[in-house]
C-alpha positions, 0 to 999 in steps of 0.5 A: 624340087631339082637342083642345078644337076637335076638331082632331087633336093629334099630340105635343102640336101640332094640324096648325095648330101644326105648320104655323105652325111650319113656316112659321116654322122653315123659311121665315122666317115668311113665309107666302107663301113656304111656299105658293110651296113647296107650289105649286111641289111640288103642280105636279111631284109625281103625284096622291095623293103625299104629301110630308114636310118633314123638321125635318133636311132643313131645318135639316142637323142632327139634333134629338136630337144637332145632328149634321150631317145628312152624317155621320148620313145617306148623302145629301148 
């Protein structure tokens, strides 16, 4: 699905939307951080990788429950 501007829309939220809430969720709303991070993982992973920023792995708790990552997960 394709919003107004034709950018992809995924559960409501464009890349964009997705994006500025993950620089402000897990990065304090600092962009240049958030870059930092992308760099830093762009330099170590191999080509055509793709990397997924898990909600949980950020937070250490689950949405749905706000369980802590460590007892609904087997890594620590």
């Amino acid at each position: 699905m394709s919003d107004a501007a034709g950018q992809e829309v995924q559960g409501d939220l464009t890349e964009e939307e997705k994006r500025q809430n993950v620089i402000r969720l897990a990065f304090g709303g600092r962009t240049e951080l958030y870059d930092e991070f992308c760099k830093a993982v762009s330099d170590v992973i191999p080509p055509d990788t793709t990397v997924v920023l898990r909600g949980s792995a950020v937070t250490g708790t689950r949405w749905k429950d706000r369980a802590v990552r460590r007892r609904w997960s087997g890594h620590q």
